[in-house]
N, C-alpha and C positions, 0 to 999 in steps of 0.2 A: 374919271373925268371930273373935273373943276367946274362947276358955274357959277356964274355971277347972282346976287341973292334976286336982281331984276330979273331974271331968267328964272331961277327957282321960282317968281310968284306967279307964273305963268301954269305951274304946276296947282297950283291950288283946286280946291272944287270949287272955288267961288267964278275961278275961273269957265269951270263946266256950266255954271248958273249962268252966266254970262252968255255963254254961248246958246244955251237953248235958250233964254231971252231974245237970241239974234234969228233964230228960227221960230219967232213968235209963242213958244214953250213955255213961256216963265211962269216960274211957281210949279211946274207937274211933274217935279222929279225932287228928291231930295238931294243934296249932296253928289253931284254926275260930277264923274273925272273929266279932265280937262282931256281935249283933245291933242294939246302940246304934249302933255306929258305920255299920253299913250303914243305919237309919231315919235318920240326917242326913244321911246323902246324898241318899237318897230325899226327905227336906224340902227339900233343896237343888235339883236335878236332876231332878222328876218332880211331874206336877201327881195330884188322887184316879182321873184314868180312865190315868194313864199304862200301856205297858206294858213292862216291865221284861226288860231281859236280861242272861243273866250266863254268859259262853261259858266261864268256869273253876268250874264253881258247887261243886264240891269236896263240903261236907256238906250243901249247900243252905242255906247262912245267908242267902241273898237271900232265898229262899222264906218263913222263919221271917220274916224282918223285914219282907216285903210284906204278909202275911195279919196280923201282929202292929200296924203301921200301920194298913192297912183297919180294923182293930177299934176303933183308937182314933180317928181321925177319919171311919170310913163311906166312908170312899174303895172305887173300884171297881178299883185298879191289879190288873192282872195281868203275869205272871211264866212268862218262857222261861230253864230253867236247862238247859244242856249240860255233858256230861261226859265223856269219854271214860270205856271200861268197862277203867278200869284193876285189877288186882286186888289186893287187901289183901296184906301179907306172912304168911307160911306162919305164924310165930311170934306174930303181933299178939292183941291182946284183940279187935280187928276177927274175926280170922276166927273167932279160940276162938269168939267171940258168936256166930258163923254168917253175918256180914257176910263174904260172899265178895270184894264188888267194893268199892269206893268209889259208883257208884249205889246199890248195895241197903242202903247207909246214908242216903246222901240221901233214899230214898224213906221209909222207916222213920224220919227224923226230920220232914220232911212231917206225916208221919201224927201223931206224935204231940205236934207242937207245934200243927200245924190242933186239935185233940182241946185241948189246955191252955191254946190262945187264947180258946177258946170256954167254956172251964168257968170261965176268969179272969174271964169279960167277959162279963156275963146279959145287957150290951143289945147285945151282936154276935152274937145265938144264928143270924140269917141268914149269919153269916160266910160267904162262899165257900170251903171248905176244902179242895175236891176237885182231882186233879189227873190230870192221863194221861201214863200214859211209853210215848213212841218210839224206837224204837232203828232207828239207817241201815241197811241192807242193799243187798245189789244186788238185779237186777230180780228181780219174781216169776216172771218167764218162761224156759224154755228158750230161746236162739239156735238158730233154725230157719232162719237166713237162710243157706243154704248151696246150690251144684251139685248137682243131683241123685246125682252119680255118688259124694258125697263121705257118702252114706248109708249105711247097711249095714241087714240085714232086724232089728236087736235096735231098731236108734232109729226104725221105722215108725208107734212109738205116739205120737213128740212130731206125727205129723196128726193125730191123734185128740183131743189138750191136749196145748199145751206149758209149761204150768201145773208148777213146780217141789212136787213130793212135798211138803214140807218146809214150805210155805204155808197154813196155815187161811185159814177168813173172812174175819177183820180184818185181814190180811196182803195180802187182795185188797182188800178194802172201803176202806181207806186208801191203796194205792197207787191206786185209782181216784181219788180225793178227790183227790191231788196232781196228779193230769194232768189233772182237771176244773177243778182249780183250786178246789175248796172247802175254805175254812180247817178244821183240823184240828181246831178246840179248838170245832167245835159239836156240841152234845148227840145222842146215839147214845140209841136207843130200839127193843127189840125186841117182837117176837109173834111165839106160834107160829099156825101155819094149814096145818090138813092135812099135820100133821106136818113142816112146811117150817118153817123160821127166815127172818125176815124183818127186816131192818137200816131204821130208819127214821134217816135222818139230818136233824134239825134241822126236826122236824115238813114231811117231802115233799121240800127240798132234793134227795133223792136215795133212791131206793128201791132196795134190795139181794135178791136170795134166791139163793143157792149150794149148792140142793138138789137131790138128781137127781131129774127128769123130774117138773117141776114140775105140779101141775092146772090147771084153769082156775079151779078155785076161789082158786085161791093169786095167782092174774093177775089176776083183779078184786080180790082184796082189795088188792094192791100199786094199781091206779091207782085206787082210790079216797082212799089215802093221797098218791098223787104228785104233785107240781106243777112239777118241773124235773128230773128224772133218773131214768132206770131202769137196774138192772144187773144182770146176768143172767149165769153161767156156761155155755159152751156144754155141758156134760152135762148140765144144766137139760131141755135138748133132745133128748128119743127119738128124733125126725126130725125134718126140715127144713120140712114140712108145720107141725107144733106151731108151731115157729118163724113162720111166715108168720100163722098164728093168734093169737096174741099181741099180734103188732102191730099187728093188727085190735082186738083188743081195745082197744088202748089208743088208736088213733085213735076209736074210737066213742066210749069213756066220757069222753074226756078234749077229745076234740073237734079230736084233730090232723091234721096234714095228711100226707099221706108225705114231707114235707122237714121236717117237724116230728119226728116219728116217727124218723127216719133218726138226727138230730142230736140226741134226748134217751134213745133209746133203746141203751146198748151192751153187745154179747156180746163176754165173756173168752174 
């Protein structure tokens, strides 16, 4: 395909300058692709449900220009951008701004072009605009796989959770989702119940609570919600008794079997 050189300069990165000048950005990225030139590829390369990845995503100009597309023709593409959590220089207008990394500009332009997509364009007010950020880590777990003799009486407590300090909820709740194998990008929905926090993923997919010493109140509300997963932290559990209780509960209400039970039911 043929373009006119007017068209061509639409390509430029002075053009991507431009644009994050228009989302008040200017000066906090060096050199960002134009958003034109990323929705021609995306015309070219990707039908309205494609899903898009972009393993150098830099300022997220892919992001802008997937949600920026979606609004113009109602497409449903969606958008994997990776980054390394590289950090801004000591001296840049990036950090003066308070952009520490190169991510917490991309996420910060996200926001505010999802926001100006939507205000430009009254008939994409359903835009999908939202996003979620992951960042890799090693396991949530202590290394317990060791010789007894290779123990001393300070590390007694990884019998008790080997559950690393440093780990909230969603820190379990998502490393669960990966070994379950449930995609990561389905909708997350909380309640509270008896002062418990309770994770619904993807209406029943998968039910969470990471509260100590859970009630039984809290255990019928989760299988009344559940329909393929339950998850439970072992401090959930005062005693082993509670435990065997539980899985009663959820073979009665749910109508499982103990090979049912065994395989949707699991304690961290």
């Amino acid at each position: 395909r043929y373009l006119p050189f007017r068209a061509l300069t639409k390509f430029l990165n002075s053009e991507g300058t431009n644009e994050l000048t228009n989302l008040e950005m200017k000066s906090i990225f060096s050199f960002p692709k134009s958003t034109t030139l990323l929705n021609y590829l995306l015309q070219i390369a990707s039908d309205p449900s494609s899903l898009i990845l972009d393993f150098f995503s830099g300022s997220a100009t892919t992001a802008h220009a997937v949600m920026q597309l979606n609004a113009e023709d109602g497409g449903k593409r969606k958008y994997i951008c990776v980054q390394l959590n590289e950090a801004t220089p000591e001296d840049s207008e990036a950090r003066k701004a308070g952009y520490a990394s190169i991510p917490e500009i991309a996420k910060e332009r996200i926001r505010r072009a999802g926001q100006k997509i939507k205000a430009e364009n009254p008939t994409a007010q359903h835009l999908d605009i939202g996003f979620r950020v992951l960042r890799l880590a090693d396991s949530n777990f202590n290394e317990v796989n060791r010789h007894p003799n290779e123990y001393n009486q300070g590390q007694l407590d990884l019998f008790a959770t080997n559950i690393k300090e440093d780990r909230n909820d969603l820190d379990l709740l998502f490393g669960a989702m990966l070994s379950w194998g449930v995609p990561l990008s389905l909708p997350i929905s909380t309640a509270e119940i008896d002062g418990c926090r309770l994770y619904n993923v993807n209406d029943g997919d998968l039910v969470a609570c990471f509260a100590e010493n859970v009630s039984e109140a809290v255990v019928k509300a989760m299988a009344s919600k559940v329909s393929l997963r339950v998850l439970f932290r072992d401090s959930c559990f005062s005693e082993d008794k509670h435990k065997i209780n539980i899985f009663e509960i959820f073979k009665q209400q749910l109508g499982w079997d103990e090979k049912e039970a065994m395989d949707k039911i699991r304690v961290i």
